[in-house]
N, C-alpha and C positions, 0 to 999 in steps of 0.2 A: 413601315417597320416599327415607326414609334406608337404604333396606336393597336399594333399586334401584340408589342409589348405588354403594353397596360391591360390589353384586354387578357391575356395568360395570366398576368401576376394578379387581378382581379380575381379569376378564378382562384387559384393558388390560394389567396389569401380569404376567401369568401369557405374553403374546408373541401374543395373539390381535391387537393392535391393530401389530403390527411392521410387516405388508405393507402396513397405509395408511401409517404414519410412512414407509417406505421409497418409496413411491408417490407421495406428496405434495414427496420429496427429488430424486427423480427428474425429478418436474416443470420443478422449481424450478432443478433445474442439472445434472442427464443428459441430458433430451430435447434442449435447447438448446447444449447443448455437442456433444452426439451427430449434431444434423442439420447442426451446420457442417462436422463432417469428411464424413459422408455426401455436403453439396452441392459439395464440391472433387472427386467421383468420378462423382458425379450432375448435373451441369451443368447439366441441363435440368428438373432435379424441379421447381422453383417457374419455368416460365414464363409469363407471363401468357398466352399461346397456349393452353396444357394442358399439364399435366406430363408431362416425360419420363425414362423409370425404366431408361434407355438409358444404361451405365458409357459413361467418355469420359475420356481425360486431356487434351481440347484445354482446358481451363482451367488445368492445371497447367504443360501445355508451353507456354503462354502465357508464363508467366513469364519463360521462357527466352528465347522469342522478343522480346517486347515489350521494347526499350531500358529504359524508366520503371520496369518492374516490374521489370525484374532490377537496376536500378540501385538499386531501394528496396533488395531485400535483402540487396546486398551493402553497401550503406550501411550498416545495421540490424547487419548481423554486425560490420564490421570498428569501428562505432562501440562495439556489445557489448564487444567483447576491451577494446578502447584503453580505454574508460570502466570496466571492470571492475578491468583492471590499475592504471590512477592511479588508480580509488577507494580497492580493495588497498593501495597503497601510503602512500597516505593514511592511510587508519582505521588500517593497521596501525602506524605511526608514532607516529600522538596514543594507542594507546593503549596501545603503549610506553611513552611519553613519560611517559603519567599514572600507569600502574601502578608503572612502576619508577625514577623518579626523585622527587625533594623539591621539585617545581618549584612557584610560589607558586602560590595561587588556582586549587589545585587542583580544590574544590566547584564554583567558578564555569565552568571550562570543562570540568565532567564533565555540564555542564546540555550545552553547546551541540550534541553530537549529536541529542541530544534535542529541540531546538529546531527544527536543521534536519531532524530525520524527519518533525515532527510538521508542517512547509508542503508545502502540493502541490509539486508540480513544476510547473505551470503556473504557479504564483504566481512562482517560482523564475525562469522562462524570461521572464516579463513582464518583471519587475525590470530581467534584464540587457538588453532591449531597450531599457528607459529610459536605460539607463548606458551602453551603447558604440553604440546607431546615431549615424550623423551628425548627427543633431540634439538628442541627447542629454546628460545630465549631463554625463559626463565632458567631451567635447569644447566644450561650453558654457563651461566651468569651465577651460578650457587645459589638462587633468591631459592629454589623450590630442589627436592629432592628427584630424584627418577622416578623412587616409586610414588611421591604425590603429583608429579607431571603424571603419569600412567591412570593414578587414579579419578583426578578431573574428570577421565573420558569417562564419564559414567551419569545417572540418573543426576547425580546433585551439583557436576558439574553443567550438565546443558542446562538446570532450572537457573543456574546460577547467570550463563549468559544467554538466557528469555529473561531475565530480571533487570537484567543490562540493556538488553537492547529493546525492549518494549514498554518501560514504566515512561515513556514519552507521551502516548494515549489516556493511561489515568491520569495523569498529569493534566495533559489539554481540559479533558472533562472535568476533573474536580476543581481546575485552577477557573475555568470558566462560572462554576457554581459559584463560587467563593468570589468573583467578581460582582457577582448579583447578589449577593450575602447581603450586604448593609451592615454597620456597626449600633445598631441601633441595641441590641439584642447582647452584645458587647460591653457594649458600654452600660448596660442593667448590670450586666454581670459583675462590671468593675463596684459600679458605686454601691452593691451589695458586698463589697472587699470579699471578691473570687480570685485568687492569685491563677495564673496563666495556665499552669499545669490543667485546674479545674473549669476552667475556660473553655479550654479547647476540647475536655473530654464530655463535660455536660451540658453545653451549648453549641457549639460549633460543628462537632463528628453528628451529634444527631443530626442536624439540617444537610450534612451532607450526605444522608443516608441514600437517598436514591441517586446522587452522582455517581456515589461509591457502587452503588449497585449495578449501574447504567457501564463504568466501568471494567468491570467483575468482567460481563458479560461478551463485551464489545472485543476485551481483550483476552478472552478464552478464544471466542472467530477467530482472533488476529490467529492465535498459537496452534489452534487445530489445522488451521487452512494455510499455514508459513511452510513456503517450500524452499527456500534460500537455506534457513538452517537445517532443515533435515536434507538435502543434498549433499552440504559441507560436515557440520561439526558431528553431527548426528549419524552420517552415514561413516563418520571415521570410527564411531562408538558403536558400531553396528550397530544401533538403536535404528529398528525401522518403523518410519512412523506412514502417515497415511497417504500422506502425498505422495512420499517417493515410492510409498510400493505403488501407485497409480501411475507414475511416470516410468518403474519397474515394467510392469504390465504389459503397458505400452509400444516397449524399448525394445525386450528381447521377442524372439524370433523361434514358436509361433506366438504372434503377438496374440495377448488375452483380454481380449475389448467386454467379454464378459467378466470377467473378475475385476479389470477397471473399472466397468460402468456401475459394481456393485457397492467397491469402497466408494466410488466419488459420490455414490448417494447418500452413503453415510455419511460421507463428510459435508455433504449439502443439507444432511437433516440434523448433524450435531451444529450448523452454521445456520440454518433458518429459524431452530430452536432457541437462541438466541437473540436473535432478531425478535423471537415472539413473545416472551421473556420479559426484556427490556421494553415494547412497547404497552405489553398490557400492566405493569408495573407504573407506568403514568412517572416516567421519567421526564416529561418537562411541566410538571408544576413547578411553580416558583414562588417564592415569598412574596408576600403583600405587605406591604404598611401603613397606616393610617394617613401618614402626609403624602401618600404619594409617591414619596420619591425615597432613595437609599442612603445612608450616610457612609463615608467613605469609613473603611478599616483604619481604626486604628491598630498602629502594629507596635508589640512587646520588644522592649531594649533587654537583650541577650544578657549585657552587661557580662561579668566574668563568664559566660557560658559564648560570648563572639568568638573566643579564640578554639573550643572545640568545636564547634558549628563549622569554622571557617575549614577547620582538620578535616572533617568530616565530609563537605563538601569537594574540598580539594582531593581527596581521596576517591569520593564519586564519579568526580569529573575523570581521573587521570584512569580507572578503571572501565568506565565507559566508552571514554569517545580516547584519551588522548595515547593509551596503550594499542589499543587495538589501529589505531592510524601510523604509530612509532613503528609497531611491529612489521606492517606491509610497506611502508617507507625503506625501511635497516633490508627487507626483502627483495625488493626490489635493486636493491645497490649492492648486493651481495651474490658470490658465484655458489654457493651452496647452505645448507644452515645448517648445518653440522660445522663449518667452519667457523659461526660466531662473527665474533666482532675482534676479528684479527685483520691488522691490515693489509694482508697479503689476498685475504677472500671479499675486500671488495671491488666494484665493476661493473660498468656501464652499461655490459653490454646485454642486461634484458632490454633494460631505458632503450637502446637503439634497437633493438628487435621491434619493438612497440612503438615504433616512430620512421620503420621502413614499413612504407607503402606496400612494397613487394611481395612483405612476410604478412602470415595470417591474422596474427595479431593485430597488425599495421591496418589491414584490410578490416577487421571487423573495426577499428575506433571509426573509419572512416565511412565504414557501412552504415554503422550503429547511428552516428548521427544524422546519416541523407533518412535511414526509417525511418528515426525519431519525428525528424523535418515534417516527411509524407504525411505520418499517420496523425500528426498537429492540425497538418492542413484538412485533411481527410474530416479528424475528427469534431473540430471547429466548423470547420464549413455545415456538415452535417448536425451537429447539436443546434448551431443558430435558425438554421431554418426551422429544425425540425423544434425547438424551444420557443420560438416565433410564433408559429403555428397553433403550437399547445396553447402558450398563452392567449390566444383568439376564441378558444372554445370555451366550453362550457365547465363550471368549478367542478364537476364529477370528474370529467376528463382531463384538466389541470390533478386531480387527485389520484383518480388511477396513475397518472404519467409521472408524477415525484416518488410515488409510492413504489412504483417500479424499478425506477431508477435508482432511487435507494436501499434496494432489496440487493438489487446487483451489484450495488457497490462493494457491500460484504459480504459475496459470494465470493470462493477462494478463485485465486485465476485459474489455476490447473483444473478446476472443471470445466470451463470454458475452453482452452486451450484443448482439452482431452474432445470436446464437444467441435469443434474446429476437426480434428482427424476424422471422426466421425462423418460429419459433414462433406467434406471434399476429397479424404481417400476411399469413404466406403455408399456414400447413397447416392443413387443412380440419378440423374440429369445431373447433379454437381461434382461427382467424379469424374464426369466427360469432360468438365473444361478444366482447360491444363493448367489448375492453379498449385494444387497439392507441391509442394518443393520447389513451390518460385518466390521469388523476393515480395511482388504483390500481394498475394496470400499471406506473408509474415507482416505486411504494412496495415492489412486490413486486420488482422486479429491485434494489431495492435490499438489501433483506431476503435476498435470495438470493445476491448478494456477500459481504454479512457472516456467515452461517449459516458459512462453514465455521471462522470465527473466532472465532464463538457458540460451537461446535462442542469446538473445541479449549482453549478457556478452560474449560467446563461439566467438561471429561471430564478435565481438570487436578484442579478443585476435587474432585470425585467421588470422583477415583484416590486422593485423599488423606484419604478418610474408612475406608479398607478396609472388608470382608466382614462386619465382626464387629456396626455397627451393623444395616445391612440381616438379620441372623441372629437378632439381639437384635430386634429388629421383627417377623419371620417366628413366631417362637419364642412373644411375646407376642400371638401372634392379630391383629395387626397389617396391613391391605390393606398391597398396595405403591402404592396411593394414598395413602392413610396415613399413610405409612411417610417419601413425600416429603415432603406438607404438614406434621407434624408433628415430622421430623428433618432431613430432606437440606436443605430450606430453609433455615431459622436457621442449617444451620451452610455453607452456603455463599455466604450473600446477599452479601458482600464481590465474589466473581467475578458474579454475575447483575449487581450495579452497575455493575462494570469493564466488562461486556460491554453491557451498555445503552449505557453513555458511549461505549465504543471503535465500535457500531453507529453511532449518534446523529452523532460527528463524521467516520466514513466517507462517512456518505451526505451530510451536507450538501456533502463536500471533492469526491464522487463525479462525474468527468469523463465516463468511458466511456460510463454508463449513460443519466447524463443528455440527453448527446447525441445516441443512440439511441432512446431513449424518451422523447423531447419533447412534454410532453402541449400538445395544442391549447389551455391557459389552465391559468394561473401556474407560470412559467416557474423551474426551478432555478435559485442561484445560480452554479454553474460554467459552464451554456451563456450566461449572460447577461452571465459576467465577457468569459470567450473571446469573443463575436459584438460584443459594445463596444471590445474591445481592439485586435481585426480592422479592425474599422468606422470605426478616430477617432476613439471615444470614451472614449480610454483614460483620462481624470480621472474619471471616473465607476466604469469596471471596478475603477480604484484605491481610491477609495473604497468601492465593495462589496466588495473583498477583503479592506480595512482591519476594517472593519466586522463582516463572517463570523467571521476571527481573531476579535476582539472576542467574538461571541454562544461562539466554540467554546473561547473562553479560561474561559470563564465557567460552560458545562457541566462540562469537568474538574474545575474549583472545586468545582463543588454536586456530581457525582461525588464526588470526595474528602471535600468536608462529611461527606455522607450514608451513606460507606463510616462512618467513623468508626474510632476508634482498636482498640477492643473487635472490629467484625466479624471482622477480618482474624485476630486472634489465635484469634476461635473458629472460624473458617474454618482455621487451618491447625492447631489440635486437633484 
């Protein structure tokens, strides 16, 4: 048996086993992605009539004609730019702010981008419907009128929370640039007596010109392709944007898989556009210096300006992350919101709705997590080998396979998810097996979301063990099965944990997929947050949303436990 062994994983690892790993990838997020752009040119392939393999652009010229759908994407685009630029402006400012001045309590709001990447946007958009409708907190409370509660719901209200919940992205990227900065360039400026102001606008903004740019782009994708807030805040503003009219499509009965497959191409071409953009624009140059190496920032004393800075931040944070958590908190404990903050309207009893097993709610926390669980294992197991693999071949095929995987990273889910129905309720040998409305099929399309992220964490850890171990293995008679289980492993389990956890709390937070692949019994917690919140049942949605946080607060923890201090060090030797 043992020598059966070796001789399978020999193969295996010698590229005999490459065209099923690429086969099984293909499935999982080619085919499906593949037939949505196909049914935007094929119109008629999946009719319930009989398919027709008849090109047609009357689904795309649709768009044009129909008021609604040209309204979604021009909504879709011109909220992209608006929400891209204040996010831009945003991230790029706190993380000015943090890198190059002495401003207090630094540590604590270097958390909070962190905080708010790590809340859906549907959580995000519930929130401020608690806070600014007419019958909401604020207006409750006298902070805002009726008719400026009424009027939030509108174009400068939703820019205003995409401003909020996505300058987390420009942040990352330009705080990342600005770490590679060097003070070298700085410090010229200083002993030319440049005062700060002139500092930052004639040395510092230019070098971060293609961060800033790199940004722009990365987070117009985020906002064209966000389907959390156009479900929630957006769909309260009647504001239809592109996603939801493709989960629109979808939803009602008869379903219109040709008017879907048309927007989701357009939002795959305003999302690849992007993509294409950003690379040919040579966003990872980087500063050179003559010695080599970088000098650390030095950072500007605020001096009389720390106490407005400090206003200013404190007001960032509490409008970001600490309002919008207060409001589903005060929600969740309360029997109505018209009733406010009187002690007679508040009460438990969402909190134990959402913590009986029995009730639906109850059933999705504890669904939501066994998914999560599955499609961890599903997707981990599956990246490692198929990451393994990759790394064995040839630098072309290491570049195709990042290049790909990175493509699909910033593809929006709802194409994929819409590419999944496709797939398994309408083309024939895959509509035969009874996956369409079963729990498996929602575990694998979640598995297949996360793969490319599997994907790119694996091939991180990997890149940073070089050639010499896998040679050293080769050399000692060593399978490249072997070779895994006995070296690659131990010294990468730090990234396999980060990618389990980073799976784990995707798929429970997972919107798109959910909603598309709603199995006929135990319902996930994001379509059960949205359809409660929809419904008038929002003390309840709030309390599973409370709740979720909770379980997914708690996986990062034993994540990080279980990483331990030792992994990471032998993962990046």
């Amino acid at each position: 048996m043992a020598r059966a062994f070796d001789i399978s994983v020999e193969r295996w690892g010698s590229g005999v086993a490459a065209p099923a790993l690429w086969a099984v990838a293909f499935i999982l997020i080619g085919l499906p992605l593949g037939l949505v752009v196909v049914q935007a040119f094929l119109p008629g392939l999946f009719d319930l009539a009989g398919p027709s393999f008849v090109p047609s652009l009357d689904a795309i010229s649709r768009l044009v004609t129909s008021p609604r759908l040209a309204r979604g994407i021009i909504d879709t685009v011109v909220l992209g730019v608006v929400g891209a630029v204040l996010s831009t402006v945003v991230g790029t400012a706190l993380a000015l702010l943090l890198a190059l001045t002495d401003i207090r309590g630094k540590s604590a709001f270097s958390a909070l981008p962190w905080v708010v990447f790590a809340t859906p946007s549907y959580f995000k958009g519930l929130a401020w419907v608690l806070l600014m409708s007419p019958g909401g907190y604020f207006v409750g409370l006298g902070l805002v009128s009726p008719a400026t509660g009424s009027a939030f719901f509108g174009p400068a209200g939703l820019m205003m929370v995409m401003a909020f919940s996505l300058f987390p992205i420009p942040y990352f990227i330009v705080g990342s640039r600005l770490e590679g900065l060097g003070g070298e360039f700085i410090d010229a400026a200083r002993v030319a007596s440049a005062g700060p102001w002139r500092i930052v606008l004639r040395v510092v903004l230019p070098m971060l010109v293609p961060a800033i740019a790199l940004a722009l782009l990365t987070t117009f994708a985020e906002v064209v392709g966000d389907f959390g807030i156009a479900t929630t805040i957006a769909r309260s503003m009647n504001f239809g944007l592109i996603t939801y009219n493709i989960y629109a499509a979808t939803a009602n009965y008869p379903v219109d898989f040709a008017s879907a497959g048309a927007q989701a191409l357009v939002l795959v071409l305003l999302v690849a556009g992007s993509i294409v953009v950003a690379g040919l624009m040579g966003g990872d140059r980087t500063t050179t210096f003559v010695t080599g190496r970088n000098r650390s920032l030095a950072r500007f004393h605020l001096g009389a300006w720390q106490a407005p800075a400090l206003a200013l931040m404190a007001l960032f944070t509490i409008g970001s992350a600490v309002l919008p958590l207060i409001a589903i908190v005060l929600r969740s404990l309360t029997v109505s919101l018209g009733g406010g903050l009187a002690r007679s309207n508040f009460s438990l009893a969402a909190v134990r709705t959402v913590f009986d097993v029995s009730s639906i709610p109850g059933q999705g926390l504890v669904w939501s997590v066994v998914y999560g669980l599955a499609a961890a294992v599903l997707a981990v197991a599956f990246g490692l080998i198929f990451a393994y693999q990759i790394s064995l071949a040839s630098r072309t095929t290491r570049l195709v396979a990042s290049g790909l995987a990175l493509t699909t990273v910033a593809l929006p889910g709802i194409v994929l998810a819409f590419g999944y129905i496709l797939v398994y309720d309408r083309l024939p040998g895959f509509k035969d097996v009874p996956l369409y409305g079963s729990r498996l099929l929602l575990v694998i399309g979640y598995a297949a979301t996360a793969l490319p992220y599997c994907l790119i964490l694996m091939w991180s850890a990997l890149g940073r063990l070089g050639g010499s171990l896998h040679e050293a293995s080769r050399l000692a008679g060593a399978s490249p099965g072997r070779h895994l289980v006995k070296v690659v492993l131990p010294l990468i389990g730090s990234a396999i944990l980060i990618a389990f956890g980073v799976t784990t709390i995707r798929s429970i937070f997972e919107l798109p997929m959910s909603q598309f692949l709603l199995p006929q019994a135990g319902p996930p917690v994001p379509v059960v947050i949205v359809d409660d919140f929809t419904q008038g049942r929002d003390a309840v949605a709030c309390a599973l949303a409370i709740a979720t946080l909770g379980v997914v607060a708690a996986i990062g923890v034993l994540t990080s436990l279980a990483r331990g201090p030792k992994t990471l060090s032998q993962g990046d030797s």
